[in-house]
Every structure is written in structure tokens, then in C-alpha cells.
C-alpha positions as CSV (number, residue, x, y, z in Angstrom):
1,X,9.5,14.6,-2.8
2,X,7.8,11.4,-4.5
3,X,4.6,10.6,-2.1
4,X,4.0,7.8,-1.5
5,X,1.6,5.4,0.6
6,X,0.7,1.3,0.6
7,X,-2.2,-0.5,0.0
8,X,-2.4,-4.2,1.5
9,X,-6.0,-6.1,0.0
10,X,-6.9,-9.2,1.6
11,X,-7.1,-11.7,-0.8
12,X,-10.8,-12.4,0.2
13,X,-11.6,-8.6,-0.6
14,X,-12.9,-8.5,2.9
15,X,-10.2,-5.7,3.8
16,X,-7.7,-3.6,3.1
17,X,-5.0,-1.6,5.2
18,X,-3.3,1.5,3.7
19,X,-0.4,3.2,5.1
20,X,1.8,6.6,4.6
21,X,5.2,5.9,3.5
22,X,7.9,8.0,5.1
23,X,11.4,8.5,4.5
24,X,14.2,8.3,7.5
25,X,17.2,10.7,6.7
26,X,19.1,7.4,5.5
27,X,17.0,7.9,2.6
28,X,15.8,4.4,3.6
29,X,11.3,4.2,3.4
30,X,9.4,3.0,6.3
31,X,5.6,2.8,6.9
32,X,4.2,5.3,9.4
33,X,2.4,3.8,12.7
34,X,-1.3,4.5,12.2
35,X,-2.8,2.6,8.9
36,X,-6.3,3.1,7.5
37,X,-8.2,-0.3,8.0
38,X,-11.0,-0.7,5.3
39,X,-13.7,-3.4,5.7
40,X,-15.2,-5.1,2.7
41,X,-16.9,-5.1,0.6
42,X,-14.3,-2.8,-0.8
43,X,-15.6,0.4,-2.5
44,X,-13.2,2.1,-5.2
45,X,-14.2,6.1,-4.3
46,X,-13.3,5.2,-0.1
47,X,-9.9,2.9,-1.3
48,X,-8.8,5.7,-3.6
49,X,-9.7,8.4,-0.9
50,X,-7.6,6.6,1.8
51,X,-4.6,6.0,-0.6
52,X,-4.5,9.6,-1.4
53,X,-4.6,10.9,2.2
54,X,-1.8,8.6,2.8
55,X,0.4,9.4,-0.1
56,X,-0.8,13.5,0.8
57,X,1.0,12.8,4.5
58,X,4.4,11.3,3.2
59,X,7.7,13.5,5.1
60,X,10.8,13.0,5.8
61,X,10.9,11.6,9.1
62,X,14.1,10.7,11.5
63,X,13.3,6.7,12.5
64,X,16.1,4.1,13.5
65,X,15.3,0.8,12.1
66,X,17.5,-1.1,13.3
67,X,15.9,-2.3,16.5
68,X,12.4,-3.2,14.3
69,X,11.1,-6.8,14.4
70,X,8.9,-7.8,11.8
71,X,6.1,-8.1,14.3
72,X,6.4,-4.5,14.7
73,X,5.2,-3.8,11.1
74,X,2.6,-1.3,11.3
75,X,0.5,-2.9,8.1
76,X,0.6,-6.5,9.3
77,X,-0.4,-5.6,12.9
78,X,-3.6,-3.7,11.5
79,X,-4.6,-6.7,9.7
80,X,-5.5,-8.6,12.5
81,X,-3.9,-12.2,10.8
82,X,-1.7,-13.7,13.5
83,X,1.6,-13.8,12.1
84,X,3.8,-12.3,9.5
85,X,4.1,-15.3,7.4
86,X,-0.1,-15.7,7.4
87,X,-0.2,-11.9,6.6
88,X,2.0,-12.1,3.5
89,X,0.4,-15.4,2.1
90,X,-3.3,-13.5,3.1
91,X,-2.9,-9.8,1.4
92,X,-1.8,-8.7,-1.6
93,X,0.5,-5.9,-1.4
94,X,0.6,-3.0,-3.8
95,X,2.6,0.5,-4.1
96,X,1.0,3.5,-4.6
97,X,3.7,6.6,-5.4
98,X,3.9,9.7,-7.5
99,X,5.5,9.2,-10.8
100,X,7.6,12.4,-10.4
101,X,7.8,15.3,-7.2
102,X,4.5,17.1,-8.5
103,X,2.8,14.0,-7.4
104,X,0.0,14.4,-10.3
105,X,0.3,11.0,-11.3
106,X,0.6,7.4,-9.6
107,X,2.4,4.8,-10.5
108,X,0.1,1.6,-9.1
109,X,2.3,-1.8,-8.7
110,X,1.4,-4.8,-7.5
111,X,3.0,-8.6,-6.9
112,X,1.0,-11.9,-6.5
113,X,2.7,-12.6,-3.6
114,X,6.1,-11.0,-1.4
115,X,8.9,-11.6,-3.7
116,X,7.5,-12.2,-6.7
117,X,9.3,-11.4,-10.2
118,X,5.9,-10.8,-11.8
119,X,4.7,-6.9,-11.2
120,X,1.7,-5.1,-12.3
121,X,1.7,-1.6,-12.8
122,X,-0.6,1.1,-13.8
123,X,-0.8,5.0,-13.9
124,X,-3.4,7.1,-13.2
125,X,-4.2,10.6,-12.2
126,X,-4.4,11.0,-8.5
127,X,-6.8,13.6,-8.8
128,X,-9.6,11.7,-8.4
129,X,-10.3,9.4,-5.5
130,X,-12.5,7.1,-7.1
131,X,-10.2,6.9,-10.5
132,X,-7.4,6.1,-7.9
133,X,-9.3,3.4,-6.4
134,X,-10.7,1.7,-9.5
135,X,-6.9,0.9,-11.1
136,X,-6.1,0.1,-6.9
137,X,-8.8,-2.5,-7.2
138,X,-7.8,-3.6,-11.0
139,X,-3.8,-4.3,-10.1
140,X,-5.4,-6.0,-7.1
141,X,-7.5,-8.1,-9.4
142,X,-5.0,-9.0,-11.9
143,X,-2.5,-10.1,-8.7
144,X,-5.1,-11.5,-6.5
145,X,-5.5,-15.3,-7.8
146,X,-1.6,-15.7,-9.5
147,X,1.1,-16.8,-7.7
148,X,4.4,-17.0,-9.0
């Protein structure tokens, strides 16, 4: 199985939330209830260490999703902003997941903003944190003051 976590950068750079991606036996992907809440100034070796612990914790897990509210996302409710809508406009969201099932390799992409048809991506070894973390931080960058 692909792993595969998020990383959700406040626009400011003042935080970051990164969650475990699981995957229901619908084959449908779903965040898993306890993010990793990073407080700025953001350091690449502690972003790039927190992504891979998330991505290192992805299963298969049985979830119905068809009661869930938006409120209930796990990511937005870390984050502390006060609704959905302020969430989306305030972080920049970006993928983080294995390129193939060995994992060896991510595939980083980003979007200025939710719905976006402009994406950023990068690759980069997963074995080390602080590589990891530096091309987090670059998609972040390169998303961070576009919109779209």
C-alpha cells in the first residue's frame, strides 16, 4: 500500500497540521483523528519528521463517511481557524504519498488554494526527515502567495 499522510501550512508559516491518511475498505481515503500541530517558525528536519511518522502509520481502516460534516474534519479542527471556509482560504494544503508500495519515494503536491487547476509537485527520498521537509517547505513556498 501507497502511504500516505497531509501537510496543511498556514499561509503565515506560523503553523502547520499533518495528518495520516487512511483508507476505508470502499477504497475511499480519509484523514485519521489525531493530527501533528507544528508551531512556527517552521523547521524543515521537525516538518519532514512529522510527515514521515504520518505517512509510516497509513492502514486500511473500516470508517463510514457518510454521516461526516465538514466540521468534523480532523485537519481543520487542529488548526484552531473558526470555520471551514477561513481554514481553506488560511492553509495551504499539500499531499505527501509514496510514489509506488515500497514507499522509498514521495511524491510532494501542492495547490494555491482548494480547487485549484495549478499543482506543484516534487519527489524526493523519504529517507531523510530533513530532505523531506525542505521540498515540504519549497511546494509550500511556490503555492503559498498564488492564487488561481
Amino acid at each position: 500500500m501507497k502511504n500516505s499522510a497531509r501537510v496543511f501550512i498556514a499561509r503565515s508559516g506560523g503553523a502547520a497540521v499533518v495528518v495520516t491518511m487512511h483508507v476505508n475498505d470502499d477504497g475511499i481515503w480519509h484523514e485519521d483523528g489525531t493530527p501533528i500541530v507544528l508551531q512556527g517558525p517552521l523547521i524543515a528536519e521537525a516538518l519532514g519528521t512529522a510527515a514521515a511518522s504520518a505517512m509510516k502509520q497509513t492502514a486500511r481502516r473500516t470508517k463510514n463517511l457518510r454521516d461526516t460534516k465538514a466540521s468534523d474534519w480532523s485537519a481543520y479542527r487542529a488548526s484552531g481557524e473558526r470555520s471551514v471556509r477561513q481554514f481553506e482560504r488560511q492553509f495551504v494544503a499539500i499531499e505527501v504519498e509514496g510514489a509506488n508500495e515500497a514507499n522509498l519515494v514521495a511524491v510532494v503536491t501542492g495547490s494555491p488554494e482548494k480547487d485549484s487547476e495549478l499543482r506543484v509537485t516534487r519527489t524526493v527520498s523519504t529517507a531523510f526527515p530533513n530532505e523531506l521537509g525542505e521540498c515540504i517547505l519549497r511546494v509550500y513556498e511556490a503555492c503559498r502567495d498564488r492564487r488561481v
